[in-house]
C-alpha positions as CSV (number, residue, x, y, z in Angstrom):
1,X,-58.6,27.0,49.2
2,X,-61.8,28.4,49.9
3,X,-62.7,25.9,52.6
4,X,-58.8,27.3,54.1
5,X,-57.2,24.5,53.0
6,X,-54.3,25.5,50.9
7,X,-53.4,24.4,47.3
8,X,-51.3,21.6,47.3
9,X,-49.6,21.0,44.5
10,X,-48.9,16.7,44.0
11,X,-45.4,15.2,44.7
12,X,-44.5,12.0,46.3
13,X,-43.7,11.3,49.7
14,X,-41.6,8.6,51.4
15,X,-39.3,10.2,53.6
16,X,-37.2,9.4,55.9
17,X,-36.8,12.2,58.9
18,X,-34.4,12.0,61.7
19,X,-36.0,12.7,65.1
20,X,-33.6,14.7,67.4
21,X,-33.0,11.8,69.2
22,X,-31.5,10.2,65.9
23,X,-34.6,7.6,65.2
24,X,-35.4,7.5,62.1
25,X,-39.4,7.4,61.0
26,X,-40.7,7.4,57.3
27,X,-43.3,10.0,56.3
28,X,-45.4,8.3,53.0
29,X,-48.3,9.6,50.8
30,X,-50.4,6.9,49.5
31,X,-51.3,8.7,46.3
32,X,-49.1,8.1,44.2
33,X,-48.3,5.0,41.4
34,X,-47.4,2.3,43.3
35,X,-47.7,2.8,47.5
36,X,-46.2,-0.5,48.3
37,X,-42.9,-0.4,46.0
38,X,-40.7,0.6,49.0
39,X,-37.2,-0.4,48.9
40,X,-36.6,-1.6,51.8
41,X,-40.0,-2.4,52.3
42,X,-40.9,-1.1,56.1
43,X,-41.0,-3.5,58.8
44,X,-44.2,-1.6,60.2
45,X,-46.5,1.2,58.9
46,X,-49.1,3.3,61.1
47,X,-51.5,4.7,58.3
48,X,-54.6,7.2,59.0
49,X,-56.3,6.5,56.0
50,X,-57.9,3.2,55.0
51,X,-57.0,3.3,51.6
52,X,-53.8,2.1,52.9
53,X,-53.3,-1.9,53.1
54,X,-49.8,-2.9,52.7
55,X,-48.5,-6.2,52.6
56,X,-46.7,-5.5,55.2
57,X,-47.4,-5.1,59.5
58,X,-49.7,-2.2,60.3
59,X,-52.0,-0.4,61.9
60,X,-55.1,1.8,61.3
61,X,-55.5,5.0,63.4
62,X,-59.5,6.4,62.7
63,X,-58.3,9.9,61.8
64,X,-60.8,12.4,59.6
65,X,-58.7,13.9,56.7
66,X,-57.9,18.0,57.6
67,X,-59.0,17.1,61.1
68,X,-57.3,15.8,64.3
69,X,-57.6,12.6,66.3
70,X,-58.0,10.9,69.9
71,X,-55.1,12.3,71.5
72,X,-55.0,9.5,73.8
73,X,-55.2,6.6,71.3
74,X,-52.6,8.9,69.0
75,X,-49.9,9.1,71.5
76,X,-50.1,5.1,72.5
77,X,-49.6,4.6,68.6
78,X,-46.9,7.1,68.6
79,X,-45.1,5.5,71.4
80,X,-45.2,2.2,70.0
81,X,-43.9,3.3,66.7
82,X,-41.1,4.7,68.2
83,X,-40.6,1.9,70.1
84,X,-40.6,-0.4,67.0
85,X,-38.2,2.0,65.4
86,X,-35.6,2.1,68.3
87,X,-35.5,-1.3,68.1
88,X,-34.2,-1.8,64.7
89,X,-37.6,-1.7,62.9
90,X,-38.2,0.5,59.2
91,X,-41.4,2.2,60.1
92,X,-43.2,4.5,58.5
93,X,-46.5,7.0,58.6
94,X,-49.1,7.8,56.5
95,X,-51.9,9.0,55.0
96,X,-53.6,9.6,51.6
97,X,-51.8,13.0,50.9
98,X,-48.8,12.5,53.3
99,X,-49.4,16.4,54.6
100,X,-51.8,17.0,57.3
101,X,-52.3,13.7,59.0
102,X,-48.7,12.7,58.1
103,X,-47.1,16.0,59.1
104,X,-49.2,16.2,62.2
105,X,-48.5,12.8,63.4
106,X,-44.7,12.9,62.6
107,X,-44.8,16.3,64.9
108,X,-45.9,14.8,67.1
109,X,-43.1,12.1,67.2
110,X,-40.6,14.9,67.4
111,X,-42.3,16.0,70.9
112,X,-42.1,12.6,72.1
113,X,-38.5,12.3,70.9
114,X,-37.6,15.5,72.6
115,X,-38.1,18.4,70.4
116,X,-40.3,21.1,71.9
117,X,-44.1,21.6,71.3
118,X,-43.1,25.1,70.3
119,X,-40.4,24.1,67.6
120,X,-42.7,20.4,66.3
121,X,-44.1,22.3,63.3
122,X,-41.3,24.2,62.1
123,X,-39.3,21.2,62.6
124,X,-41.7,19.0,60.5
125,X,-42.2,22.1,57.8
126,X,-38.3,22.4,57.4
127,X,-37.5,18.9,57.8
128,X,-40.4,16.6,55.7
129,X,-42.5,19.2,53.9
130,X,-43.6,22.5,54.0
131,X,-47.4,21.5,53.5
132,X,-46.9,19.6,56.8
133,X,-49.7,20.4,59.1
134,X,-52.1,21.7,56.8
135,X,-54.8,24.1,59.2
136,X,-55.1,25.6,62.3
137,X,-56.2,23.2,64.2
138,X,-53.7,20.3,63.3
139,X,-51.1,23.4,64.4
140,X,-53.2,23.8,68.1
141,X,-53.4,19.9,68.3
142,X,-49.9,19.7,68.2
143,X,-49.2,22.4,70.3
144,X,-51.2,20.5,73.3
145,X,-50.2,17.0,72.5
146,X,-46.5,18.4,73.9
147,X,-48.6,19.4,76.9
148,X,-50.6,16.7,77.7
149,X,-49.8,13.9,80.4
150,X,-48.1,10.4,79.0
């Protein structure tokens, strides 16, 4: 906490959140005893944390822990998640704690499936976990990202 990140205590994440345009997304923490023991197994993962290798389709996003990433490459990931997803597809994000990248990433998704940029972090908070989104300037990123041009 002294570096302003806050305490958080360990639970498990994989969630699934409904996006206000009813896709569904899964929000996972790699963490905990056994990552790939899904049931049902997703179809696709994007993870921002190497640690992750599934067995299963995915993709790496190069994303610093308690920072923010590319906004450009972000949102092409986003959208083809979402894409994946609206097609039928179990997806999921994640990260090593499932909080800040996780959170931030699945804020994101409720911009691009019509939430406003104003509303994304309560949203996620309320709706995945209320360690979403863990500092300041995850919170601003997300706040642009439902700004910036597609």
């Amino acid at each position: 906490q002294a570096a302003g990140r806050p305490i958080v205590r360990p639970h498990a994440h994989r969630d699934a959140v409904t996006l206000a345009d009813g896709t569904i997304v899964v929000g996972a923490r790699f963490l905990v005893e056994h990552p790939y023991s899904a049931e049902p197994a997703p179809t696709f993962g994007l993870y921002f944390d190497e640690h992750w290798a599934p067995p299963w389709d995915h993709a790496h996003l190069a994303w610093d822990d308690f920072g923010v990433p590319h906004v450009g490459e972000l949102r092409a990931a986003l959208e083809d998640l979402l894409a994946r997803a609206r097609d039928g597809e179990r997806v999921e994000v994640g990260c090593l704690g499932g909080h800040g990248r996780t959170g931030t990433a699945l804020a994101c998704l409720a911009i691009l499936a019509g939430a406003s940029p104003e509303e994304a972090v309560d949203w996620v908070r309320a709706t995945y976990c209320e360690k979403a989104v863990e500092n300041d300037e995850q919170q601003a990123f997300v706040a642009a990202f439902g700004t910036q041009q597609r």
